[in-house]
Every structure is written in structure tokens, then in C-alpha cells.
Backbone as ProteinMPNN parsed JSONL, in Angstrom:
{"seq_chain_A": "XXXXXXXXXXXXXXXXXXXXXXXXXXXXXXXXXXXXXXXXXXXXXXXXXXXXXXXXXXXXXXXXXXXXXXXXXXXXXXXXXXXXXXXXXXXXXXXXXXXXXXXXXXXXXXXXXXXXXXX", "coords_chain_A": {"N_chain_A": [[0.844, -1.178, 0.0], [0.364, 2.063, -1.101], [1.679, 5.165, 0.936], [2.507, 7.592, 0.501], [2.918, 10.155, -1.849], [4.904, 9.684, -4.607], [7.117, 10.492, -6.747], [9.374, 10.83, -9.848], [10.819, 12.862, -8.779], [11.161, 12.676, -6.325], [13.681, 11.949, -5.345], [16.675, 10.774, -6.262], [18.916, 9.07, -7.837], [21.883, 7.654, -6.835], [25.472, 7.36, -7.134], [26.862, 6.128, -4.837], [28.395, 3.837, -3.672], [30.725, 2.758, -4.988], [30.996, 0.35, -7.656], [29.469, -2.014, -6.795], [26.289, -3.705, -6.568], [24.661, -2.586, -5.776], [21.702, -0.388, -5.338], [22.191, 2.817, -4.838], [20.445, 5.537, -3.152], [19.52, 9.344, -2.989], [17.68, 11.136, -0.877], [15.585, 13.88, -2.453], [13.21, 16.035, -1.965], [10.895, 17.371, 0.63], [10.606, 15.955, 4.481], [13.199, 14.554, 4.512], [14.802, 15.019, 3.271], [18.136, 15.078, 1.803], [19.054, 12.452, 2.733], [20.34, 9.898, 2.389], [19.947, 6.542, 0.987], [21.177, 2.928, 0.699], [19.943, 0.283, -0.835], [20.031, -2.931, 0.166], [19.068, -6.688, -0.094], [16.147, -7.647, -1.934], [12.767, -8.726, -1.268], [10.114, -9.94, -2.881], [6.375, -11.18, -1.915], [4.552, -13.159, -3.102], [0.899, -13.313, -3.612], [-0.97, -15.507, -1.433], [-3.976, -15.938, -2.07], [-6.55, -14.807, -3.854], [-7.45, -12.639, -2.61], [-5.457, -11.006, -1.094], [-2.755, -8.632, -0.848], [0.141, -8.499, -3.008], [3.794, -8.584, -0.92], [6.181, -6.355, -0.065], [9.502, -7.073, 0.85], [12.526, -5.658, 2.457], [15.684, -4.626, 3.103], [17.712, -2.103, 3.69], [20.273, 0.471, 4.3], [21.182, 3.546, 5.806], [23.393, 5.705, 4.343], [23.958, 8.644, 4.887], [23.159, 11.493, 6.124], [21.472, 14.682, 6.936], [19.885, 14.681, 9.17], [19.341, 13.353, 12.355], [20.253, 9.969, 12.413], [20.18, 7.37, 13.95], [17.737, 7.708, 14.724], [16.108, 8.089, 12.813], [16.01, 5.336, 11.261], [14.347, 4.001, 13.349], [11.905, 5.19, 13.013], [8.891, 5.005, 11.992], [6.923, 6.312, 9.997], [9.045, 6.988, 7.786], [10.131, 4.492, 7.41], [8.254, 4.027, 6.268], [7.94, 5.498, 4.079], [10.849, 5.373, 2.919], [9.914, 2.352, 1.767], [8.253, 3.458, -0.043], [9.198, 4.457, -2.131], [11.283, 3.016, -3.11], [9.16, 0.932, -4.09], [8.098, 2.818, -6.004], [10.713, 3.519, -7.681], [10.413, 0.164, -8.573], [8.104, 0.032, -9.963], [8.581, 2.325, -11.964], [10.946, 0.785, -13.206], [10.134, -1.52, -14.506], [7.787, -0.33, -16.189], [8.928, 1.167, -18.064], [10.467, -1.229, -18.876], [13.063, -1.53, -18.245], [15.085, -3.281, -16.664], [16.63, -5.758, -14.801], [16.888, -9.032, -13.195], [18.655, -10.709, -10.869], [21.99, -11.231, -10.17], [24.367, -10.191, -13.077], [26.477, -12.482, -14.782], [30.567, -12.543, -14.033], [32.063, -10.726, -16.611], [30.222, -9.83, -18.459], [28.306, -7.638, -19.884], [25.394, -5.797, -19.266], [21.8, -6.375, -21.081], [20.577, -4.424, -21.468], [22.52, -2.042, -22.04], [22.437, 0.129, -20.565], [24.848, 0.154, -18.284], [27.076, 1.607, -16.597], [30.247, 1.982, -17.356], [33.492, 0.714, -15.981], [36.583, 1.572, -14.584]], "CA_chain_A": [[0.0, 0.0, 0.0], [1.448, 3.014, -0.751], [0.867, 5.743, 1.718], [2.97, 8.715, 0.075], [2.974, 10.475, -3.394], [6.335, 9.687, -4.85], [7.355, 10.665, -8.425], [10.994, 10.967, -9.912], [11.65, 14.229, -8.883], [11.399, 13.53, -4.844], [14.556, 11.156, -4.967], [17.561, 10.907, -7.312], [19.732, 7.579, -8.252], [23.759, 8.181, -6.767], [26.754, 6.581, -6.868], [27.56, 5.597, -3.585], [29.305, 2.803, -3.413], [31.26, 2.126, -6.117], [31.553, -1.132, -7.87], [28.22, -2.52, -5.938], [25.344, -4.186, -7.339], [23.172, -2.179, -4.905], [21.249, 1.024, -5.623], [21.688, 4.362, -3.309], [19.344, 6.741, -3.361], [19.3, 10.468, -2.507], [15.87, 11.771, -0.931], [15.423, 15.229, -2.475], [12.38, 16.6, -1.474], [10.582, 16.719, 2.352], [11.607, 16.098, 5.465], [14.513, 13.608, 4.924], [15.674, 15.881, 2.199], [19.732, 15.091, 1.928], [19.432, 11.278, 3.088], [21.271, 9.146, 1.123], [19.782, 5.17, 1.327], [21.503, 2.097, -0.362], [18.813, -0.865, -0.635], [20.058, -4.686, -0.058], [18.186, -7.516, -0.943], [14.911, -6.955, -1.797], [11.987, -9.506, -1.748], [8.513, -9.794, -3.016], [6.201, -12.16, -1.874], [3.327, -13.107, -4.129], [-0.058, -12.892, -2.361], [-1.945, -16.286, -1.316], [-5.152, -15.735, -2.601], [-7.23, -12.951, -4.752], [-7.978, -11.238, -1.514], [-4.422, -10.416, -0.806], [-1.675, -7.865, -1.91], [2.029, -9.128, -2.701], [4.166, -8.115, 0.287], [7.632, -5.847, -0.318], [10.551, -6.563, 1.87], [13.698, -4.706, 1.583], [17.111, -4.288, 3.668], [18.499, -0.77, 3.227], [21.191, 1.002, 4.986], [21.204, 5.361, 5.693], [24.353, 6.201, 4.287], [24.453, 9.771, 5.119], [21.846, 12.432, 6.501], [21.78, 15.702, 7.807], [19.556, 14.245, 10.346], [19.934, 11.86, 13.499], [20.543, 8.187, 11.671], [19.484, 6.134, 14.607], [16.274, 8.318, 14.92], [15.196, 7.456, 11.691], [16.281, 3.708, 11.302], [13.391, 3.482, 13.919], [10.721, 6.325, 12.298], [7.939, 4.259, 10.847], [7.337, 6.961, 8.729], [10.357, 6.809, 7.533], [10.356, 2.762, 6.789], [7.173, 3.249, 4.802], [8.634, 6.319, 2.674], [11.938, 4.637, 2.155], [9.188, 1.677, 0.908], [7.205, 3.488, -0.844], [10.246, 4.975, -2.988], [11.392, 1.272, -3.544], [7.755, 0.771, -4.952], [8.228, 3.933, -6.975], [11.731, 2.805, -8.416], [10.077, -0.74, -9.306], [7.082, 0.015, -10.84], [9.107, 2.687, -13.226], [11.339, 0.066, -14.249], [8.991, -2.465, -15.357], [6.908, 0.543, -16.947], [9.909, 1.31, -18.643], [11.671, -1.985, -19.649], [14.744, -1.423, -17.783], [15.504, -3.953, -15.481], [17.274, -7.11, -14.919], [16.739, -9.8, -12.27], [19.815, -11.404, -9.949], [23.078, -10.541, -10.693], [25.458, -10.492, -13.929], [28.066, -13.257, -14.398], [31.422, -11.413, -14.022], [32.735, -10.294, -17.43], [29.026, -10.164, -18.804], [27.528, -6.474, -20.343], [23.865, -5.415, -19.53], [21.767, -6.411, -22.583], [20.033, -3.012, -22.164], [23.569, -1.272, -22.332], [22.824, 1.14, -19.718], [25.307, 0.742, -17.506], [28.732, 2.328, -16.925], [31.739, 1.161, -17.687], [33.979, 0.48, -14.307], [37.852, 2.025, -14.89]], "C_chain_A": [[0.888, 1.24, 0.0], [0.993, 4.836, -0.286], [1.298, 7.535, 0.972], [2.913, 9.057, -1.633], [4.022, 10.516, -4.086], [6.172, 10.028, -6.573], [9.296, 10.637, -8.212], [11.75, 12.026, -9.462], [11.818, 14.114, -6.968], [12.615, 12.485, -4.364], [15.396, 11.027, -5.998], [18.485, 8.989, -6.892], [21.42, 8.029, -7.885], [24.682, 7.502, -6.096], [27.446, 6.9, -5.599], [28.589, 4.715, -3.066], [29.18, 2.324, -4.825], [31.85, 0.845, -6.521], [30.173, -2.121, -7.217], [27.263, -2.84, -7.072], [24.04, -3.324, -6.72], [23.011, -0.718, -5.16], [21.326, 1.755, -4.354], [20.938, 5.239, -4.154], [19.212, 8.217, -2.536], [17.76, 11.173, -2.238], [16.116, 13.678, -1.648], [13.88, 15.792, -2.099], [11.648, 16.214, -0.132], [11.33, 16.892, 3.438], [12.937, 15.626, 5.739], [15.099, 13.859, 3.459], [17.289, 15.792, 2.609], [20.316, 13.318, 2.185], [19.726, 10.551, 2.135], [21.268, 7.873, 1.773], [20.582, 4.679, 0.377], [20.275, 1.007, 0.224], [19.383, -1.856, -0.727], [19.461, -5.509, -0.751], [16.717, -7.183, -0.673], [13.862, -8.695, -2.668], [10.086, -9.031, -2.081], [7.973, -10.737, -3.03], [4.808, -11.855, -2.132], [2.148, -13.646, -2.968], [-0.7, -14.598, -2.26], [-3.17, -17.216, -2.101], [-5.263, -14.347, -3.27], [-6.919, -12.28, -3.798], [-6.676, -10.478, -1.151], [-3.742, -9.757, -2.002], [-0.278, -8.534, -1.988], [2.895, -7.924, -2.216], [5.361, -7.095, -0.538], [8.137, -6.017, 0.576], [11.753, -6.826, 1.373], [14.346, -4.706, 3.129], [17.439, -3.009, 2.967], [19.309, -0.285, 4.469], [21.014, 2.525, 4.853], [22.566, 5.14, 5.799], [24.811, 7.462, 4.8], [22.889, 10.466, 5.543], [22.144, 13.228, 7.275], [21.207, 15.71, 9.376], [20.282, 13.443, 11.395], [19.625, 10.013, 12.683], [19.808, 7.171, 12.446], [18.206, 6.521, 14.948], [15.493, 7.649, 13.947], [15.064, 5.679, 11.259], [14.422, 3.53, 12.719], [11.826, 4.249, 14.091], [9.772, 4.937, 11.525], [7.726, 4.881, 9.978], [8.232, 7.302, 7.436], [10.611, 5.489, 6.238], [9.85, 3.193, 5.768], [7.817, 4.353, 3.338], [9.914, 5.686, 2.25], [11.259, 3.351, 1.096], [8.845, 2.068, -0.33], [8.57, 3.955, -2.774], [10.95, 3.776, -3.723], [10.403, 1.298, -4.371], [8.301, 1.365, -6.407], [9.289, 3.419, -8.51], [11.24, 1.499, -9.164], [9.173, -0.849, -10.53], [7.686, 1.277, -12.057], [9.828, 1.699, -14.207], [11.201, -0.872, -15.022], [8.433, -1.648, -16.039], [8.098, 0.877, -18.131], [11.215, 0.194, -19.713], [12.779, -1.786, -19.311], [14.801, -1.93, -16.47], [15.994, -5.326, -15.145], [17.061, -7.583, -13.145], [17.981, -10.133, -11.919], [21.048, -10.459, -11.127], [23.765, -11.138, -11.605], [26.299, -11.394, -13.89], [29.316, -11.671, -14.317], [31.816, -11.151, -15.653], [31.358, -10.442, -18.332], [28.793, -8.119, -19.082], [25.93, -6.84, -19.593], [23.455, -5.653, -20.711], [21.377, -5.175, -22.594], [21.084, -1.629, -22.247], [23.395, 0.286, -21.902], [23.387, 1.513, -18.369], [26.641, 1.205, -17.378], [29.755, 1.925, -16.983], [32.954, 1.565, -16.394], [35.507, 0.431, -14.732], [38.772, 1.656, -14.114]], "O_chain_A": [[1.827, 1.477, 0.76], [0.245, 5.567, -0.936], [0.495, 8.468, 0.968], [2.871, 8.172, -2.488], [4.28, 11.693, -4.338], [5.233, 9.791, -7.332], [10.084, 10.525, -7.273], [12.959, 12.192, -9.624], [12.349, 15.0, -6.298], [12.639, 12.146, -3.181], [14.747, 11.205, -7.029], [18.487, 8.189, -5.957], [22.067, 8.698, -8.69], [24.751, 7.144, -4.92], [28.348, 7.711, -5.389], [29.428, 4.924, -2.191], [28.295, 1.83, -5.523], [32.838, 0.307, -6.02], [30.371, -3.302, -7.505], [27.35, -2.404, -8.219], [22.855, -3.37, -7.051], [23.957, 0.069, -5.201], [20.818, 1.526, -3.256], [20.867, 5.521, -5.351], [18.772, 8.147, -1.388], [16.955, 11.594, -3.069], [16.87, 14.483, -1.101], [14.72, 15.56, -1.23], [11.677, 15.054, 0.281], [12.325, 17.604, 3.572], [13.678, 15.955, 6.665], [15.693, 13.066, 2.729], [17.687, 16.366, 3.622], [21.457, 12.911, 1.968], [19.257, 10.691, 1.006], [22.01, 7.628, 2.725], [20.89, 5.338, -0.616], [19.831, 0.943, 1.37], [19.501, -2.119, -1.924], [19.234, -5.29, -1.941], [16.195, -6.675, 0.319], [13.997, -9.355, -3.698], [9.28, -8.201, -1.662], [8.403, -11.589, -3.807], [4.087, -10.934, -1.749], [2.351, -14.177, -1.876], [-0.945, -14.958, -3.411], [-3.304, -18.375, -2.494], [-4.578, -13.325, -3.295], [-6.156, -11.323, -3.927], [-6.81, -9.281, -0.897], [-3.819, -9.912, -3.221], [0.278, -9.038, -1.012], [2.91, -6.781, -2.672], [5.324, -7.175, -1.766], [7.7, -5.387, 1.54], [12.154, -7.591, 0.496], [13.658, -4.771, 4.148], [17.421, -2.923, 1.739], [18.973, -0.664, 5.591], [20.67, 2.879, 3.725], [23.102, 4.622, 6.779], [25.981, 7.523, 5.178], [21.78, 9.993, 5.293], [22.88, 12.991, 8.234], [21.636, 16.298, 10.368], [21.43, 13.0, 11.362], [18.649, 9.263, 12.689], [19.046, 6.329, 11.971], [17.494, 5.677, 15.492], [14.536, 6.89, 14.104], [14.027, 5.06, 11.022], [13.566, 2.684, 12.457], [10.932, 4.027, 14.908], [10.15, 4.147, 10.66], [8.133, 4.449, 8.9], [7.929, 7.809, 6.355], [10.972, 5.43, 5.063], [10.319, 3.087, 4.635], [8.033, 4.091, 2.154], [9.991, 5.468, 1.041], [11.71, 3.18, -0.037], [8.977, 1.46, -1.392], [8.521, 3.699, -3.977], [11.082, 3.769, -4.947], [10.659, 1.699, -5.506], [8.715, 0.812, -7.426], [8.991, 3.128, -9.668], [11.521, 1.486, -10.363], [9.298, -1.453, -11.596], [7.168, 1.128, -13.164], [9.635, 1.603, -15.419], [11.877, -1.138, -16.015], [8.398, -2.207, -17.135], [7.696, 0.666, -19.275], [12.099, 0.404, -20.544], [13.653, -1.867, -20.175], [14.637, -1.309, -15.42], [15.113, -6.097, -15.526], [17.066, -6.834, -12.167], [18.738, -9.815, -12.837], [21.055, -9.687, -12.085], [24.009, -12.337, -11.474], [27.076, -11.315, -12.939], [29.13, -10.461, -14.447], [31.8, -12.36, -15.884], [31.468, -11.41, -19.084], [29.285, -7.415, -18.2], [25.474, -7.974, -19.445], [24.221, -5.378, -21.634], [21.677, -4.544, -23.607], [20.687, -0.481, -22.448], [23.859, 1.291, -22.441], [23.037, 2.39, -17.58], [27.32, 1.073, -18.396], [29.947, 1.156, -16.04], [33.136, 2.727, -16.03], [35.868, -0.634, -15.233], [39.932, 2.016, -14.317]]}, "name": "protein", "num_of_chains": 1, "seq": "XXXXXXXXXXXXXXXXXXXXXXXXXXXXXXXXXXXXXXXXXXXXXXXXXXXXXXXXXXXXXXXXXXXXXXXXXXXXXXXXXXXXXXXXXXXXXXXXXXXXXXXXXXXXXXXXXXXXXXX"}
């Protein structure tokens, strides 16, 4: 369920950790304007029955923030907007066609040849 209004413009994509398979993310807009998440593994678990929704759960780390770190790590508000921004991110890149499941062998390209070349 997603409780906030997210678009592309209230979070940016940034190289954090270089060489990683894992996405960071810069919040730009709001209250946790400056925080800088990376996301772990991330599962989705398909619903039961009709009546249910399929679940999201996600591992992420606060890399950086102008805020208090251990404040927010335990903000529910917080969780569900770091969620909902996950969401956000997924459902663009399925809408979009840009996205690959598990990880690359090593010496392997992206087929959709958008990602950067590692010097």
C-alpha cells in the first residue's frame, strides 16, 4: 500500500558505493531531504489468494543524513517512505523496460547497455 505520493523528482539515483550491485538513493524533497539510502536484498512475496496484496521486503542502509541516523532507522514513517520509494523505483522500471533480475556473471555487459563502464 502506498501511503505517500512519490514521483521521480522527490529522490535521485547516486553513486555511492562504487563497484556494488546495490542502488543508493538520494531523498530530495521533504523532510529527509539530503538522506542518502543504499537498498540490499529486496523480496517480493506473491499474495496467497485474490484477496491479498504481494508483500515488499527490503534491507536498506542510511548512508548519510543531515539528520539523526538512529532516529530514523526506527521512524515508521520513515520505513514506509523509504518503501514506498522502492515501490516507486520498481514500478518505473517495469513501466519502462529497464531492469534485470539477480546478478550479472562477471565479465558479462547489460543487454540493455545502460550501464557504466567500471575504470
Amino acid at each position: 500500500m502506498m501511503y505517500n505520493n512519490i514521483s521521480e523528482y522527490d529522490y535521485e539515483r547516486v553513486s555511492f558505493r562504487q563497484g556494488s550491485n546495490h542502488d543508493s538513493f538520494k531523498i530530495t524533497t521533504g523532510q529527509w531531504t539530503g538522506t542518502v539510502i543504499t537498498y540490499g536484498e529486496v523480496l517480493i512475496n506473491e499474495p496467497l489468494d485474490e484477496q491479498e496484496e504481494a508483500t515488499l521486503k527490503f534491507q536498506y542502509q542510511i548512508e548519510q543524513t543531515p539528520l539523526d541516523a538512529k532516529e530514523l532507522e526506527k521512524d515508521p514513517e520513515f520505513n514506509t517512505y523509504v518503501g514506498d520509494i522502492l515501490k516507486h523505483v520498481i514500478e518505473k522500471a517495469l513501466d519502462d523496460n529497464n531492469y534485470k533480475i539477480g546478478d550479472l556473471p562477471d565479465g558479462t555487459e547489460s543487454a540493455n547497455n545502460n550501464s557504466e563502464e567500471l575504470n
